[in-house]
mmCIF file as gemmi writes it, N, C-alpha and C atoms, coordinates in Angstrom:
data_model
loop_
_atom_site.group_PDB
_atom_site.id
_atom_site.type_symbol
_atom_site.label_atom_id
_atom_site.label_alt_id
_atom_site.label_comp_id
_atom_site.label_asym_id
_atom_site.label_entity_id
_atom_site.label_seq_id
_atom_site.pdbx_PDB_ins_code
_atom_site.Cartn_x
_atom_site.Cartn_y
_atom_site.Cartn_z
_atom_site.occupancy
_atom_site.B_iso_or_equiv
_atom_site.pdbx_formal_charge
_atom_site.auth_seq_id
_atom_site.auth_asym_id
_atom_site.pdbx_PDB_model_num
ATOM 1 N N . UNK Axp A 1 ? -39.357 24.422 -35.017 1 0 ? 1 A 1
ATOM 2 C CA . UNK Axp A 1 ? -39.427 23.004 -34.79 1 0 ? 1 A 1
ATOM 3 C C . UNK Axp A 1 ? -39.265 22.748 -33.291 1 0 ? 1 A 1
ATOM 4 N N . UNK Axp A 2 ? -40.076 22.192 -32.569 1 0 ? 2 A 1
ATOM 5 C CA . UNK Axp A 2 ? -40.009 21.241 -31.276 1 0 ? 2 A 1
ATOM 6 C C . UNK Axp A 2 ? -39.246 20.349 -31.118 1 0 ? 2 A 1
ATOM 7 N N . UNK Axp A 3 ? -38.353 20.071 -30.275 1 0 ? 3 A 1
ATOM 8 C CA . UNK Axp A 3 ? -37.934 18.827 -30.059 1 0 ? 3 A 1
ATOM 9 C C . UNK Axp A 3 ? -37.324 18.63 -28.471 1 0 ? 3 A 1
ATOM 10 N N . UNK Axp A 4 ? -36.544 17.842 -27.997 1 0 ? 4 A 1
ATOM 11 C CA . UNK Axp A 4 ? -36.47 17.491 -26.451 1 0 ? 4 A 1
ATOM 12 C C . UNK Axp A 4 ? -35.2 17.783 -26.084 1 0 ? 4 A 1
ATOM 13 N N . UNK Axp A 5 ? -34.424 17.354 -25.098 1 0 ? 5 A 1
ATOM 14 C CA . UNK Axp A 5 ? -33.391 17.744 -24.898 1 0 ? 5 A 1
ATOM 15 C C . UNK Axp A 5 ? -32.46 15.775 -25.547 1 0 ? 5 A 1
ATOM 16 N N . UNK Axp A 6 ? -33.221 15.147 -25.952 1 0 ? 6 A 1
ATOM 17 C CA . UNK Axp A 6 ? -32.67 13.708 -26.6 1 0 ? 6 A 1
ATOM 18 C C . UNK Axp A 6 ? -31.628 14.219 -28.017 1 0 ? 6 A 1
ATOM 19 N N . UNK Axp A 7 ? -32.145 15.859 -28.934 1 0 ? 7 A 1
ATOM 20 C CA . UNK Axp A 7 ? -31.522 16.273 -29.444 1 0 ? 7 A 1
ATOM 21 C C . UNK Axp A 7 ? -30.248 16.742 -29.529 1 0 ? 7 A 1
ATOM 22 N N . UNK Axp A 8 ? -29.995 16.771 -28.059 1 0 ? 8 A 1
ATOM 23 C CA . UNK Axp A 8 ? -28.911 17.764 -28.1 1 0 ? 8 A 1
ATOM 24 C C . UNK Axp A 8 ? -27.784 16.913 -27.722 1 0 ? 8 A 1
ATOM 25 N N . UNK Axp A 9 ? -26.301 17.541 -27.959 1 0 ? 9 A 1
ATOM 26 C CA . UNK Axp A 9 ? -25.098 16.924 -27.911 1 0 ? 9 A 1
ATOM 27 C C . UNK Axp A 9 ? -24.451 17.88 -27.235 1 0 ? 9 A 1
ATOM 28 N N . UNK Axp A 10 ? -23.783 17.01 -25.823 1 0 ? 10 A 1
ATOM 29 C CA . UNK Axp A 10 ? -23.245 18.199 -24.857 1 0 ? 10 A 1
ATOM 30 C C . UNK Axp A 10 ? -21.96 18.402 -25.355 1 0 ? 10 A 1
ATOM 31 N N . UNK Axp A 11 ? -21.506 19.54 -25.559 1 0 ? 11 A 1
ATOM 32 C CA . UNK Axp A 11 ? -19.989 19.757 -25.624 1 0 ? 11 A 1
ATOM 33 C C . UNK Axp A 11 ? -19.152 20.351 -24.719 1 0 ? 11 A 1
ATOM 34 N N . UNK Axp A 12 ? -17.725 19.416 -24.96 1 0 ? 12 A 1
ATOM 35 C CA . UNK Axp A 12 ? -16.719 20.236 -24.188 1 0 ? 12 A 1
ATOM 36 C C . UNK Axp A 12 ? -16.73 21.346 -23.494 1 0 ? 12 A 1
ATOM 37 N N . UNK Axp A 13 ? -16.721 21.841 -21.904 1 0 ? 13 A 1
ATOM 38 C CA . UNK Axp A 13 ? -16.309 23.219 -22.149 1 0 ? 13 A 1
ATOM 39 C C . UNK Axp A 13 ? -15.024 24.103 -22.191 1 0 ? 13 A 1
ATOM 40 N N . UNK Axp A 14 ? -14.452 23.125 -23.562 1 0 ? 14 A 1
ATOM 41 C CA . UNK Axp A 14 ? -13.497 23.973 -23.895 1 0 ? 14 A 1
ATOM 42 C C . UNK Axp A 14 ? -13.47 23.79 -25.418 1 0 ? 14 A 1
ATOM 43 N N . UNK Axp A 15 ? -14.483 24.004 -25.661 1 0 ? 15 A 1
ATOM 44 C CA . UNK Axp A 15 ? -14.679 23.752 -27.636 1 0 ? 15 A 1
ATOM 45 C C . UNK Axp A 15 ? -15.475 25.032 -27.198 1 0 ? 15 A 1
ATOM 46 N N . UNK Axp A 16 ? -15.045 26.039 -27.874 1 0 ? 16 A 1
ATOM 47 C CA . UNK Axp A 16 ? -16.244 27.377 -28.734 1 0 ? 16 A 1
ATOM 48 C C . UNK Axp A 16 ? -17.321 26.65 -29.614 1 0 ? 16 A 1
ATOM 49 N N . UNK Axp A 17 ? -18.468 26.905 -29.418 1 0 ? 17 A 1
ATOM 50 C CA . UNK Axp A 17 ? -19.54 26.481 -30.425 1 0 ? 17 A 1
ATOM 51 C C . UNK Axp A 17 ? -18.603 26.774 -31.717 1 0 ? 17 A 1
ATOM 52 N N . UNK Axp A 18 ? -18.337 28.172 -31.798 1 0 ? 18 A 1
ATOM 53 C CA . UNK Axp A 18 ? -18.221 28.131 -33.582 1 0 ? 18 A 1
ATOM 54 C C . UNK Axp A 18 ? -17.387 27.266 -34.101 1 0 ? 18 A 1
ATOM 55 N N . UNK Axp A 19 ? -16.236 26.48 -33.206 1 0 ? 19 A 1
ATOM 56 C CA . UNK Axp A 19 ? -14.963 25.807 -33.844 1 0 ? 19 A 1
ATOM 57 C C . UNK Axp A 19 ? -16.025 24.239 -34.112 1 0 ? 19 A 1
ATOM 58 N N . UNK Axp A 20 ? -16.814 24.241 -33.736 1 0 ? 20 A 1
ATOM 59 C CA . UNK Axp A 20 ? -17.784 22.895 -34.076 1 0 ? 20 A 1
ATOM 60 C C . UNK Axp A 20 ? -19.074 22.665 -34.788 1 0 ? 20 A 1
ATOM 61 N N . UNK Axp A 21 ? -19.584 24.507 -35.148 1 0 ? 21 A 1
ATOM 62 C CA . UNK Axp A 21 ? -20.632 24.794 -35.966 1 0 ? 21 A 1
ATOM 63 C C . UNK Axp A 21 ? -20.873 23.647 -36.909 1 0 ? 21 A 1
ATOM 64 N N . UNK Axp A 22 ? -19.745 23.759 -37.798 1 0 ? 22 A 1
ATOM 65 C CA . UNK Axp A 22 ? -19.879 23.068 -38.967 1 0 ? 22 A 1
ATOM 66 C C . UNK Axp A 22 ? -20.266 21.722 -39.084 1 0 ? 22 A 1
ATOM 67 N N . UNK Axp A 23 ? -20.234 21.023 -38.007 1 0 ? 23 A 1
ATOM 68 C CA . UNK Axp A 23 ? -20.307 19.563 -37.891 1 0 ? 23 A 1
ATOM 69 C C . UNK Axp A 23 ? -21.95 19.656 -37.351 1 0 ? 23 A 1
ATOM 70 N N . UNK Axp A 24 ? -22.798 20.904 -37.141 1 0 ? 24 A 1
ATOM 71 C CA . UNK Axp A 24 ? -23.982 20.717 -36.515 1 0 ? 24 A 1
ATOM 72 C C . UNK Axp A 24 ? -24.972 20.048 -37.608 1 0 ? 24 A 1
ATOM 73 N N . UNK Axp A 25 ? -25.169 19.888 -38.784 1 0 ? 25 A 1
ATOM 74 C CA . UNK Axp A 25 ? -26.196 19.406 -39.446 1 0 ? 25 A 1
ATOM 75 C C . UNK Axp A 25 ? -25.47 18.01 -40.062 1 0 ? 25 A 1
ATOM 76 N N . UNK Axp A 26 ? -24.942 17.988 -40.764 1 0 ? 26 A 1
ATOM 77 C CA . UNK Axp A 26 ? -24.129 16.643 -41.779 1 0 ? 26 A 1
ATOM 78 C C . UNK Axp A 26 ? -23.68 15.972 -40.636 1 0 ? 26 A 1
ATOM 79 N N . UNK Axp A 27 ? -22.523 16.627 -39.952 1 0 ? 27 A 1
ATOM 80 C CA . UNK Axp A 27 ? -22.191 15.431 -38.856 1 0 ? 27 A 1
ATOM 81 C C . UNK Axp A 27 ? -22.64 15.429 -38.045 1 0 ? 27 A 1
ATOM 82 N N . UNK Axp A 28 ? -23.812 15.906 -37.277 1 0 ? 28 A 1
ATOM 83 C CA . UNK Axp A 28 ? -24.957 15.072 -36.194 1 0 ? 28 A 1
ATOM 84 C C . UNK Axp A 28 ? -25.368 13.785 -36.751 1 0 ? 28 A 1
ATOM 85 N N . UNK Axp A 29 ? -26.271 13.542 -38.161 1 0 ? 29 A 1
ATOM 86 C CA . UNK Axp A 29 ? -26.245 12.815 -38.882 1 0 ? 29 A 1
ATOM 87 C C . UNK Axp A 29 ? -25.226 11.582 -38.586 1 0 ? 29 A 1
ATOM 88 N N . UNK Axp A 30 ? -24.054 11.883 -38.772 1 0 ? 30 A 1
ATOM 89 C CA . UNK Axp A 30 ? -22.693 10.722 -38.968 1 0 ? 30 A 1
ATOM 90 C C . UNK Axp A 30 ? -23.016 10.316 -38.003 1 0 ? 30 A 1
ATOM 91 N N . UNK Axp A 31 ? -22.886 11.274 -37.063 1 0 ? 31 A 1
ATOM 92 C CA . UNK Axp A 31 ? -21.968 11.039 -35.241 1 0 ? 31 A 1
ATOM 93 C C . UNK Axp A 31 ? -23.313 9.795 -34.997 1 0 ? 31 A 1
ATOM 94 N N . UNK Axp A 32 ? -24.281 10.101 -35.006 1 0 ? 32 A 1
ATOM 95 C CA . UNK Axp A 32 ? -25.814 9.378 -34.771 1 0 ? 32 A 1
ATOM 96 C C . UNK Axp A 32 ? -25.25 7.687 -35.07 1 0 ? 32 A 1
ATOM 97 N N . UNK Axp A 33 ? -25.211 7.811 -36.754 1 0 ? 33 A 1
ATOM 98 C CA . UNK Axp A 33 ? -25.184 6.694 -37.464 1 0 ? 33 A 1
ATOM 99 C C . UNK Axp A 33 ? -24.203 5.494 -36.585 1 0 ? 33 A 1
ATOM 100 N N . UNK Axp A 34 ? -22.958 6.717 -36.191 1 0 ? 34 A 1
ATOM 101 C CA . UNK Axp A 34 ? -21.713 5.81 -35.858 1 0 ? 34 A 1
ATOM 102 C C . UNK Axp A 34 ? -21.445 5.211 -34.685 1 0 ? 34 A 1
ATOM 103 N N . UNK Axp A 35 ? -22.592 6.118 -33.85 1 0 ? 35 A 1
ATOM 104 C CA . UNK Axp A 35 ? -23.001 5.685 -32.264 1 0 ? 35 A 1
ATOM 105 C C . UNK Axp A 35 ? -24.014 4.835 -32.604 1 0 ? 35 A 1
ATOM 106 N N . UNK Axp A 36 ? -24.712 4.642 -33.414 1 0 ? 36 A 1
ATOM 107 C CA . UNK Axp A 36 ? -25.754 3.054 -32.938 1 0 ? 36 A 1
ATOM 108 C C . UNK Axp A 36 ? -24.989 2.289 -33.384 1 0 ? 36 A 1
ATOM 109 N N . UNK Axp A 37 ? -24.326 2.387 -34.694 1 0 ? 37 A 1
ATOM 110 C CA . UNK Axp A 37 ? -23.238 1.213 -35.331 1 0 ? 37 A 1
ATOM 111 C C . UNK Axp A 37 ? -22.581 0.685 -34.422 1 0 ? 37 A 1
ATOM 112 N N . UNK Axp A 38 ? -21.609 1.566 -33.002 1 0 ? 38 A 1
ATOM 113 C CA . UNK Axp A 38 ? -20.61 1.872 -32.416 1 0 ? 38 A 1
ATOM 114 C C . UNK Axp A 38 ? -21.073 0.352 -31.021 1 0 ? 38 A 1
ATOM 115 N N . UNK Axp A 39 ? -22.65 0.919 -30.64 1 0 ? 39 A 1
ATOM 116 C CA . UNK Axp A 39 ? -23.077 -0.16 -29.883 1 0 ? 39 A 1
ATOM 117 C C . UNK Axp A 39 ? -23.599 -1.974 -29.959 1 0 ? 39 A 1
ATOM 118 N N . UNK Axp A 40 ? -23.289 -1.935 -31.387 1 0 ? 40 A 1
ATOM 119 C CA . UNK Axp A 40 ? -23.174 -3.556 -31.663 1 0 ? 40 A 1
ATOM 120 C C . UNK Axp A 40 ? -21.827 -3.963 -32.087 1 0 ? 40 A 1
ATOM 121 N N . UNK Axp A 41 ? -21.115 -3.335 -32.391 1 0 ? 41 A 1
ATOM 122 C CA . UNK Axp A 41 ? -19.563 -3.581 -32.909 1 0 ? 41 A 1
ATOM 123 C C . UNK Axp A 41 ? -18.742 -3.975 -31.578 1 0 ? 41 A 1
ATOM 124 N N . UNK Axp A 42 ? -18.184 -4.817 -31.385 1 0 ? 42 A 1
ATOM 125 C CA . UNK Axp A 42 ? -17.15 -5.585 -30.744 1 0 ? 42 A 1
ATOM 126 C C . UNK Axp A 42 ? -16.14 -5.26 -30.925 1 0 ? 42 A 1
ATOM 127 N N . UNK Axp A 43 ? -14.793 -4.821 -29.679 1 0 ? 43 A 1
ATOM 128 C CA . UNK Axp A 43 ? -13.443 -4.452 -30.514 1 0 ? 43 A 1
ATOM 129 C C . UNK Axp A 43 ? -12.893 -5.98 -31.688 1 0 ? 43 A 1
ATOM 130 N N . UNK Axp A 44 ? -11.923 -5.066 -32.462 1 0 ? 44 A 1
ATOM 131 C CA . UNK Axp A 44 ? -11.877 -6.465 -33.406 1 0 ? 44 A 1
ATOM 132 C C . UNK Axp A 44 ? -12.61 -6.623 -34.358 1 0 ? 44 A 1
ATOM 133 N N . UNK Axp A 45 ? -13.943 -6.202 -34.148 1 0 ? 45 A 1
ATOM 134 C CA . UNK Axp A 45 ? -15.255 -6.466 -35.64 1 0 ? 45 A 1
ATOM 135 C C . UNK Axp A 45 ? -14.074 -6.083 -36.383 1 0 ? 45 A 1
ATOM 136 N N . UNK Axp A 46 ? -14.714 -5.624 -37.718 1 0 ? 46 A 1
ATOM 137 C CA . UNK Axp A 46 ? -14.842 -5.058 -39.466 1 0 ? 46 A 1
ATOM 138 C C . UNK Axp A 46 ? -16.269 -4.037 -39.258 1 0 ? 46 A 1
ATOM 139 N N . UNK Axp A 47 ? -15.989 -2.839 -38.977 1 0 ? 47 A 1
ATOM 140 C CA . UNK Axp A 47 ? -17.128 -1.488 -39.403 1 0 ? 47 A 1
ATOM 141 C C . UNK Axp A 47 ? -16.543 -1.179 -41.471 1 0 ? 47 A 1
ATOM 142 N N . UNK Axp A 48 ? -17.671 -1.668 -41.942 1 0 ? 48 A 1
ATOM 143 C CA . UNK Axp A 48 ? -17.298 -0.616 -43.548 1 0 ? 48 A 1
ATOM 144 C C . UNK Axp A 48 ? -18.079 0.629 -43.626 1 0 ? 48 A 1
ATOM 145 N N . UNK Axp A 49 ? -16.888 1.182 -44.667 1 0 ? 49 A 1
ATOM 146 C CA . UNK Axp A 49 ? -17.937 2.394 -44.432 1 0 ? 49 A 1
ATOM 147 C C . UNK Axp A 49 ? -17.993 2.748 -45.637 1 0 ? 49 A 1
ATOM 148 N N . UNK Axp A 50 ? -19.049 3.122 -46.504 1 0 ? 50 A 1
ATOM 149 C CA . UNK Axp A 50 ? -18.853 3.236 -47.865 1 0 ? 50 A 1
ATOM 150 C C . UNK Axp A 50 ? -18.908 4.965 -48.562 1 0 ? 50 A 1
ATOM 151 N N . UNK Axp A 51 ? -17.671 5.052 -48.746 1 0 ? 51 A 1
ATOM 152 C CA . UNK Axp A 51 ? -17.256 6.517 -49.202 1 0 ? 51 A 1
ATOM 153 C C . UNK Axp A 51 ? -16.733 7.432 -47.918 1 0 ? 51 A 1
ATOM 154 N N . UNK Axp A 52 ? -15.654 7.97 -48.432 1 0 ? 52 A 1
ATOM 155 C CA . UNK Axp A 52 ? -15.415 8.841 -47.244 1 0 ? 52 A 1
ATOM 156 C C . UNK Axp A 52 ? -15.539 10.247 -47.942 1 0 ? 52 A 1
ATOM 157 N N . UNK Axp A 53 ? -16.566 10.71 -48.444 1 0 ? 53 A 1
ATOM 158 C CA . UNK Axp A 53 ? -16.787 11.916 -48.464 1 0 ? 53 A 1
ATOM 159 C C . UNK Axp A 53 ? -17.269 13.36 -47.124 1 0 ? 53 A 1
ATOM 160 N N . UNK Axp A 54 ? -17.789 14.409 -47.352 1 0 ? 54 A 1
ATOM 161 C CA . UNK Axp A 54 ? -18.13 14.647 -46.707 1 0 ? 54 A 1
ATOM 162 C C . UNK Axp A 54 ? -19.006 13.746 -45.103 1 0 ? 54 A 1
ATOM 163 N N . UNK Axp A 55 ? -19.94 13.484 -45.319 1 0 ? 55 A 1
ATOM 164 C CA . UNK Axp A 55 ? -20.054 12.566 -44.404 1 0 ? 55 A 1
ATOM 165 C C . UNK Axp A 55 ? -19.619 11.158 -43.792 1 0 ? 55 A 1
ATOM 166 N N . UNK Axp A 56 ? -18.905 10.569 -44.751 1 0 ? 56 A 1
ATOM 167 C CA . UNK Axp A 56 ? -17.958 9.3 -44.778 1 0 ? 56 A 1
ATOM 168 C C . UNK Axp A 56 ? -16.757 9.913 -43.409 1 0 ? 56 A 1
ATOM 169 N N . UNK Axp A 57 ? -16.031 10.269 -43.521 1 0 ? 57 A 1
ATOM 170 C CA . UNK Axp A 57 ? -14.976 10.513 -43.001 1 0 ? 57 A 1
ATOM 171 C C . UNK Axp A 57 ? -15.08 11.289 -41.434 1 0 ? 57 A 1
ATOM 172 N N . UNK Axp A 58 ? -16.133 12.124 -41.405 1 0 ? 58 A 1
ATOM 173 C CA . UNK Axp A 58 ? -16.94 12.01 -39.961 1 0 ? 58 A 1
ATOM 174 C C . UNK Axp A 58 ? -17.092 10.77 -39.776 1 0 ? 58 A 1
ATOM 175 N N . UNK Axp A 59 ? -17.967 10.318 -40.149 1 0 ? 59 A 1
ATOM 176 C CA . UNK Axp A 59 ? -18.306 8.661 -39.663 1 0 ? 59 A 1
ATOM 177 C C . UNK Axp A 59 ? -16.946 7.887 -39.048 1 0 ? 59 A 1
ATOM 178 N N . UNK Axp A 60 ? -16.453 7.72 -40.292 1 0 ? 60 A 1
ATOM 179 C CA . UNK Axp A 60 ? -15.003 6.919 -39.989 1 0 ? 60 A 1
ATOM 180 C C . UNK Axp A 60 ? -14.366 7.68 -38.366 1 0 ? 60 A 1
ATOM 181 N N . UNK Axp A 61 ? -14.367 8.534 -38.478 1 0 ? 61 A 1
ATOM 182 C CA . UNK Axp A 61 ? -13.561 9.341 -37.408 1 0 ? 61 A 1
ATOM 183 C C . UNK Axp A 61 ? -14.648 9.041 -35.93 1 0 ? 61 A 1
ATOM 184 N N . UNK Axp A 62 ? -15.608 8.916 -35.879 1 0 ? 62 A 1
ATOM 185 C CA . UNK Axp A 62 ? -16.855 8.836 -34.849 1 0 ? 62 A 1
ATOM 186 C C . UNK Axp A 62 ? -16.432 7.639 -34.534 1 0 ? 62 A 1
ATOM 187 N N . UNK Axp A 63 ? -16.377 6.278 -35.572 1 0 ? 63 A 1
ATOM 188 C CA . UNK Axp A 63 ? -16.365 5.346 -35.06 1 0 ? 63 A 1
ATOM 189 C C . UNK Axp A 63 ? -15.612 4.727 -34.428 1 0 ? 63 A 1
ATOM 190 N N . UNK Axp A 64 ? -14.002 5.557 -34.707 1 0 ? 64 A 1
ATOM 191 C CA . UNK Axp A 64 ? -12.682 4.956 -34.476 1 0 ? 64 A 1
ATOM 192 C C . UNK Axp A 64 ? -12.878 5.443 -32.896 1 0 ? 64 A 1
ATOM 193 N N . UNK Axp A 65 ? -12.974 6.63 -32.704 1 0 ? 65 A 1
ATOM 194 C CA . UNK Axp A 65 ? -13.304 6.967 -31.301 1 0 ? 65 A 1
ATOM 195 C C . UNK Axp A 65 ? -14.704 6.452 -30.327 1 0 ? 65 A 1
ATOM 196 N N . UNK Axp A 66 ? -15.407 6.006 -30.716 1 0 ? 66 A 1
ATOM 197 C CA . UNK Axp A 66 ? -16.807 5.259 -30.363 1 0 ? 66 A 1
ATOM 198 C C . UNK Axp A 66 ? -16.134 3.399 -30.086 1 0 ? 66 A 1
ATOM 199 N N . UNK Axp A 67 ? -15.33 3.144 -30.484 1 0 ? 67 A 1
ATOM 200 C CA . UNK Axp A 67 ? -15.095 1.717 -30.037 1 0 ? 67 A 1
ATOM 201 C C . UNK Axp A 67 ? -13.743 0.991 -30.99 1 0 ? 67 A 1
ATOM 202 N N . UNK Axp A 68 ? -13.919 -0.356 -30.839 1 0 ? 68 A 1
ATOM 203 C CA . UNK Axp A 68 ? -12.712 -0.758 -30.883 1 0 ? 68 A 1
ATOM 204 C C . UNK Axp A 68 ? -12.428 -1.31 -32.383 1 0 ? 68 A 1
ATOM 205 N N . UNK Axp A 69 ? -13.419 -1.308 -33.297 1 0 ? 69 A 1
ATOM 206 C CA . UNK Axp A 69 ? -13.925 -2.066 -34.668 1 0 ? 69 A 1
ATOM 207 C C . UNK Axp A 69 ? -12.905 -1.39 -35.418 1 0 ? 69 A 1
ATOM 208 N N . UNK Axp A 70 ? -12.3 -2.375 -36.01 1 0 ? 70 A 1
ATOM 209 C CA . UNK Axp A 70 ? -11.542 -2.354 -37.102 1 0 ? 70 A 1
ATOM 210 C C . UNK Axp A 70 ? -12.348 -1.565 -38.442 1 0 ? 70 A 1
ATOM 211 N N . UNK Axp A 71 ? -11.511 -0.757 -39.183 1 0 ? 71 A 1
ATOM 212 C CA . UNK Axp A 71 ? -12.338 0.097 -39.866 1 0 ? 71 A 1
ATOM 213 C C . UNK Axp A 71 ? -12.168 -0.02 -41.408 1 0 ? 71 A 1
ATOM 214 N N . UNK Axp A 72 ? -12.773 -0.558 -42.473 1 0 ? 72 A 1
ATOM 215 C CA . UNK Axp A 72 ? -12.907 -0.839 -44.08 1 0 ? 72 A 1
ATOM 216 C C . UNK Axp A 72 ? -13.258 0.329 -44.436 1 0 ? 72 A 1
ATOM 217 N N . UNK Axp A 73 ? -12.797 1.613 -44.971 1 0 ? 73 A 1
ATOM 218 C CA . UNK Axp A 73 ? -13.554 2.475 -46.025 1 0 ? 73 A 1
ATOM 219 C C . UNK Axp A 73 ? -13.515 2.33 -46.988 1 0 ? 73 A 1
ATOM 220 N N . UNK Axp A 74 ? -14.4 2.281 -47.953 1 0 ? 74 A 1
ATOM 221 C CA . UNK Axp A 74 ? -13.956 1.866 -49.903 1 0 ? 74 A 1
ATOM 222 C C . UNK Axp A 74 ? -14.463 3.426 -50.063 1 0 ? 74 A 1
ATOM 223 N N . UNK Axp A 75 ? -14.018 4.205 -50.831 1 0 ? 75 A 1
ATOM 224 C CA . UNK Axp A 75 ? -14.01 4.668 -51.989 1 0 ? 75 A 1
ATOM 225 C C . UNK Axp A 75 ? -14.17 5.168 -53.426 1 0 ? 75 A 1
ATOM 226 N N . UNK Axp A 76 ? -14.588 5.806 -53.698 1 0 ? 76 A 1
ATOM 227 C CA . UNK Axp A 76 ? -15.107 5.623 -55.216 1 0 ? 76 A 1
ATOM 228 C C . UNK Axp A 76 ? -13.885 5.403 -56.122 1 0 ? 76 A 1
ATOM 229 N N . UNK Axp A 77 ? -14.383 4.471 -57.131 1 0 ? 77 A 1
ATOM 230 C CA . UNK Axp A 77 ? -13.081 4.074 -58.101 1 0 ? 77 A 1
ATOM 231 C C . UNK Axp A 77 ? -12.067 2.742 -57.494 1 0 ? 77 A 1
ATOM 232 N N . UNK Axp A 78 ? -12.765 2.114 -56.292 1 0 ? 78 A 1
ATOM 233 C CA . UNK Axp A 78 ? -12.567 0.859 -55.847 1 0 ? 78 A 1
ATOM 234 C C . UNK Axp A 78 ? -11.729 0.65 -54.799 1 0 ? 78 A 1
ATOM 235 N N . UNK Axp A 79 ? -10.717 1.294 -55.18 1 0 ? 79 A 1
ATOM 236 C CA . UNK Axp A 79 ? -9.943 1.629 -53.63 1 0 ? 79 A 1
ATOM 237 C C . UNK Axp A 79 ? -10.333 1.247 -52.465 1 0 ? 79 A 1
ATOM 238 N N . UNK Axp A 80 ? -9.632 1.033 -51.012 1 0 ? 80 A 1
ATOM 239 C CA . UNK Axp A 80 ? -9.959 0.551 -49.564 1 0 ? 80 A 1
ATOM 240 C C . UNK Axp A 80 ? -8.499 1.262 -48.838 1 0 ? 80 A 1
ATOM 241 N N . UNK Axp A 81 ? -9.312 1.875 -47.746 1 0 ? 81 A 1
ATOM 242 C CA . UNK Axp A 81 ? -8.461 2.03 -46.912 1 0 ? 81 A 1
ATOM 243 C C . UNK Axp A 81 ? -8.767 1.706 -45.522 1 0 ? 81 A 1
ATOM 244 N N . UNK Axp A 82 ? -7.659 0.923 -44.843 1 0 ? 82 A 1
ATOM 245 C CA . UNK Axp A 82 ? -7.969 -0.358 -43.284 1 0 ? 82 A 1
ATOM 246 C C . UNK Axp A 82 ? -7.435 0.856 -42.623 1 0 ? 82 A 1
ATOM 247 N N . UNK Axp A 83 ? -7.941 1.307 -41.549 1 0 ? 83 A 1
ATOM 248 C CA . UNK Axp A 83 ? -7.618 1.497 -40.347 1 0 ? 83 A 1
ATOM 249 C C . UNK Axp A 83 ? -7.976 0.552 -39.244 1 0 ? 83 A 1
C-alpha cells in the first residue's frame, strides 16, 4: 500500500516502537477520531463517547489529553461515567 508521510504519527524519542505497537491499527483509528473531535470541542463542552471498549477507552484517553471537553462515556447496560 502507498501512502504519504500525512500517515504517519511521530513518536517520542523515548517510547520503543514495541511499547506502542499495539495501539498501531485500532488506536490510530481512535487517536484520528479524537483529534478531529478534539478541534471543535471547547474546554467545558460535553465529548460522549459511546462504549469504552477496546477502542472506546483509547478515544476517551486521546481526548482528555487533546483538549479541555468534559467527557460522557455510556456503556453497555446503561451506565455513564463523567470525567
Amino acid at each position: 500500500m502507498l501512502t504519504n508521510e500525512r500517515a504517519l504519527i511521530k513518536l517520542n524519542p523515548n517510547v520503543a516502537p514495541v511499547e506502542v505497537a499495539p495501539l498501531a491499527d485500532a488506536g490510530i483509528t481512535a487517536y484520528r477520531v479524537a483529534k478531529k473531535a478534539a478541534r471543535k470541542l471547547n474546554p467545558g463542552q460535553y465529548c460522549v463517547i459511546l462504549g469504552v471498549g477496546g477502542l472506546g477507552h483509547i478515544a476517551l484517553q486521546s481526548v482528555r489529553k487533546l483538549c479541555g471537553a468534559r467527557i460522557i462515556a455510556i456503556v453497555r447496560g446503561g451506565s455513564s461515567v463523567s470525567a
